[in-house]
Structure formats: C-alpha cells, structure tokens
C-alpha angles and dihedrals in degrees: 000000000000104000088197097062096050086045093215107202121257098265099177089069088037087063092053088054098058135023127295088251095051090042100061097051085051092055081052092044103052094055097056095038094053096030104030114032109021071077101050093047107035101107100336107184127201097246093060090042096061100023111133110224085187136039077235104055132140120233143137114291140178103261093244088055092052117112093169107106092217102038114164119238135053098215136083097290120042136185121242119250139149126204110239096033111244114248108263100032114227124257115255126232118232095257090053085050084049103052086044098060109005094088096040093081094053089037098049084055080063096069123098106238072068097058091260121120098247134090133221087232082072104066094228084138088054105092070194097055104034124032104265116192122273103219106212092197135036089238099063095037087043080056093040095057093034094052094046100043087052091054090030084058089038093051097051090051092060087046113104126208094263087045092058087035095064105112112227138181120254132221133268135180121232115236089245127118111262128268136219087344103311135086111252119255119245133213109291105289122214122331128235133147131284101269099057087066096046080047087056104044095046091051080051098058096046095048094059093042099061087056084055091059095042082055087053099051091042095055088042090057087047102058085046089052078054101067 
C-alpha cells in the first residue's frame, strides 16, 4: 500500500503527545483506519452494501421477509442469525457486517474506563447482548462508523495510563434462548484491564472490515465477469 497516499499520520509524535497506554491503541488505530476501512467506507453504494454473494446469505431483512429462527432486533428491520450457528456458517452481506460493527466504536465511548456510565460487564458493546442499530442504507451506517471511530480515537487521546490500566470485568451470555431479539447476558465474565477490551474491539472492527472490503471487491469483479 502506498503510505503516502493514504498520508498516515506521524504516530510516533502522536505518542509523545498522550500516555503509553494511549499511544499504543493509536499506533493500532492509524493502520485499520487507513488501510481497512478507508476501504470499507469510500463510496459505498447501496447496491454493494445489501448485495447477496449466495443464495444463503445473512442480511438484514424486514421482519416479515426473515426466514433465520434467532434473528437480532425487535424493530422493523432485523439482522439474520441461527442458534446454533449452521457449519459452515453463511456469508454475510456488507450491511449485516455493518449493523454488527458500525455502532462498537461510538459504544465503547459509552464505558466507563472512557469517561461514559456503562460497563463492559453490560454488554452495551455486544450487538448480541444490547439492541445496536440496523442501517437501512450505506450512507447512514458509512456516517455511524465514521463518526465512532473518530470519538472512539479522540477518547482514547484524552485517556491517561491509570485511565487504560482500571481492571474491569468482561461480558458472558447465559445459556439461555434469546429474548426479544437479543442473547441473554450472563454473570460478569473474567476481569483485565481496560486496554485489553479497546484491544479487542479495535481487532474486531478490523476483522470485520477487512470482510467489508473483500465484499467489495467481490461485487466489483463481478460486475467486470458481467460485461
């Protein structure tokens, strides 16, 4: 990738500006915004973001056009899902990846370690746990991730070491069925400090980021094999 066409900021003064801790989740940061999901976000159409690759294929769906047994949502629109997942599990279509991530940078601003009221214990980060928005458009989940990732970054730059050191307990899901269109949450699960959730999330988001822009260059080849 050409790293001066992407113009990545200089990190290394960026480090000398905030904590160690903070630092470090900024390095982490710069490379999957520039190189994941300047990718998944950069003129998304709508098109892309509900094409199905499969004939089985979650996606979001209206609730009278769902055939999954355990979709998520309780609204109008929900997102397809099967307990116990199917093996192999079905591809995902962009806007399923989208209702699945594009909230977690904005929520996880919401925790508390980040100066917010919740706790990770909560599950308000789970699109599985708490009722994340369903985008019905690339546009509005495009704006939803954008706008997260930049307070979930600026958040962590006001963040000192002691801040990213505060241990904290994790989340679990009862083995229970779901309920209302979400799992049910389960006691606190293990504790560990701050920045092994940020960690998380962040790996998260680039994980299924980089899914988003394989879509995309599957639906581009496609339209290429057409003509």
């Amino acid at each position: 990738a050409d790293r001066r066409r992407r113009r990545i900021p200089d990190v290394t003064t960026m480090r000398l500006m905030t904590g160690k801790r903070a630092g470090t989740l900024l390095e982490l940061m710069y490379p999957i915004e520039y190189f994941t999901l300047a990718r998944a976000w950069q003129d998304l159409t709508d098109d892309e973001f509900f094409w199905e690759p499969f004939t089985t294929t979650w996606s979001i769906r209206r609730q009278d056009q769902c055939s999954t047994p355990n979709p998520f949502g309780a609204g109008e629109w929900v997102a397809d899902f099967e307990i116990p997942e199917p093996a192999p599990v079905p591809m995902t279509t962009i806007a399923w990846l989208y209702w699945h991530i594009g909230s977690m940078p904005g929520r996880l601003c919401g925790i508390d370690f980040l100066g917010g009221t919740r706790t990770m214990a909560s599950g308000w980060t789970s699109p599985y746990l708490t009722h994340h928005p369903i985008f019905t458009s690339a546009a509005e989940a495009v704006t939803a991730l954008r706008d997260g990732w930049q307070r979930l970054r600026e958040a962590i730059e006001r963040a000192d070491d002691d801040q990213l050191e505060v241990t904290t307990a994790g989340y679990t899901y009862a083995a229970e069925s779901p309920r209302g269109g979400v799992c049910v949450a389960g006691p606190p699960g293990p504790a560990h400090p701050a920045t092994h959730f940020i960690a998380g999330t962040l790996t998260e988001i680039g994980h299924h980021g980089t899914q988003i822009g394989a879509l995309r260059d599957l639906y581009a080849w496609r339209q290429i094999d057409r003509r």
